[in-house]
N, C-alpha and C positions, 0 to 999 in steps of 0.2 A: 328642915328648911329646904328640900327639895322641890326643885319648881320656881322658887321665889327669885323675883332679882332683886339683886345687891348691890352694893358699892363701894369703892372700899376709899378709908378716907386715909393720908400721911400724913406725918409732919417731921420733921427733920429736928433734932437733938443735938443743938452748939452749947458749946464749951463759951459763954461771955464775959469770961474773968478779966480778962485785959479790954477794958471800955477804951483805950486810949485808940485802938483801931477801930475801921469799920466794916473788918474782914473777923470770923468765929473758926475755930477748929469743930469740924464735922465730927460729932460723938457714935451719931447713931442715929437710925429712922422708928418710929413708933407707927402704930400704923393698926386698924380692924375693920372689918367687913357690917355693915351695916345693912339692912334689910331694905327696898324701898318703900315696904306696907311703914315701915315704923317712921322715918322721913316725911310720909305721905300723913303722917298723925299731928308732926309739926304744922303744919301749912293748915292756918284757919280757914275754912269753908267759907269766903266770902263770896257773897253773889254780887258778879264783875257785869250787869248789863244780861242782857237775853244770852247770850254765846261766849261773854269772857270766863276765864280762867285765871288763876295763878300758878307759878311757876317756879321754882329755884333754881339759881346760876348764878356758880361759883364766881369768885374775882378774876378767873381766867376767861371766865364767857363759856365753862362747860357747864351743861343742864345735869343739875344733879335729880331734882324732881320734874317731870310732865306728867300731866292726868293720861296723856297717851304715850307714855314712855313703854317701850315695847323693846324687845331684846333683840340685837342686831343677826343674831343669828340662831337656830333651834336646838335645845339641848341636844336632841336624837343627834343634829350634824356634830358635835364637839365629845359625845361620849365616848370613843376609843380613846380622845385625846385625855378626858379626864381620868377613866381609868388606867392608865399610862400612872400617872401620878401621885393617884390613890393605892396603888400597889405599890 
């Protein structure tokens, strides 16, 4: 998967035994990296007019898929940082 961007998606793991509140005991986060080619498989190919697009954005208003979705900075610039970590 070299090369590819990704995304990573969470969700948070409550404990909702006690319905009487509207407060959960935090168990644990779950959470995987997902490709944006495989994302990009989701989103049926309609044709939006001469120039539209579709798009995906999440319930917070962040763009998980853009046909021009482009990575905010170059692998070259962060790979000391990622081999740091992979070591």
């Amino acid at each position: 998967m070299e090369g590819q961007l990704m995304t990573s998606v969470t969700a948070p793991i409550l404990d909702r035994r006690n319905h009487t509140t509207k407060t959960a005991n935090l168990l644990g986060i779950v959470g995987t990296d997902v490709s944006v080619e495989e994302i990009q498989k989701l989103v049926p190919p309609y044709k939006l007019g001469v120039n539209g697009y579709s798009f995906i954005v999440d319930n917070n208003g962040r763009v998980l898929y853009h046909p021009d979705l482009r990575p905010l900075v170059s692998l070259q610039s962060i790979s000391p940082y990622m081999q740091m970590y992979l070591h």
